[in-house]
C-alpha positions as CSV (number, residue, x, y, z in Angstrom):
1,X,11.7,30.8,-6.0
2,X,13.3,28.4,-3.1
3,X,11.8,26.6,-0.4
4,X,11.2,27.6,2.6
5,X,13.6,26.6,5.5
6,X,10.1,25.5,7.4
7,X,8.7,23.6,3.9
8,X,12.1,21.7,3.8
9,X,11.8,20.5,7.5
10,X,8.4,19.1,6.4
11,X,9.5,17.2,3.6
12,X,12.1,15.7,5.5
13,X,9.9,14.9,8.9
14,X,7.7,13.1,6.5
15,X,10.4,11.3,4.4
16,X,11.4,9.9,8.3
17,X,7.5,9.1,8.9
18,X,7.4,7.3,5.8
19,X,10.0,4.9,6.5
20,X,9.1,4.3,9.9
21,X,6.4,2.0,9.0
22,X,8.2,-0.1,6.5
23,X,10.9,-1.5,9.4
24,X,7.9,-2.1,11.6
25,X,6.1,-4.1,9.1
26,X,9.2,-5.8,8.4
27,X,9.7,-6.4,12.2
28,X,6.2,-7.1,12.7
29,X,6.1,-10.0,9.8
30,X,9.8,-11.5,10.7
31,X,7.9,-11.8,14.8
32,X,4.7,-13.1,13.6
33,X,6.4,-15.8,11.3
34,X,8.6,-17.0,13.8
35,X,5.2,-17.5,16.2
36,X,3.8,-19.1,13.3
37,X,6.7,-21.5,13.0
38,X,6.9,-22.6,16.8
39,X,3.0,-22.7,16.7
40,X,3.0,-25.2,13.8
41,X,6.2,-27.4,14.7
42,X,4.2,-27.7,18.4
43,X,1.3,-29.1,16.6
44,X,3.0,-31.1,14.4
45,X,4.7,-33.2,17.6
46,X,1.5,-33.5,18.6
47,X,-0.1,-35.1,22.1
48,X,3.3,-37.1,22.5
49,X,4.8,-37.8,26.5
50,X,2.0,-36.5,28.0
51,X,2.1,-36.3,31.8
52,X,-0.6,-37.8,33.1
């Protein structure tokens, strides 16, 4: 008894769903930690040459 040609097209749809979220996360982490990184080298400077 074989698959259906509609059952195999939903195993692979989801397969490609799955993945999706794993480059976004990826993405998403590799953005927020260079934020991060400018946001904490800012505040390590500090209030230094400060225009009145």
């Amino acid at each position: 008894m074989s698959a259906s040609p509609d059952h195999k097209e939903a195993v692979r749809l989801s397969r490609a769903y799955r993945r999706m979220p794993v480059g976004i996360i990826i993405l998403g982490s590799l953005l927020l930690s260079g934020v991060a990184s400018t946001a904490s080298t800012t505040w390590s400077f500090g209030p230094i040459h400060l225009i009145p």
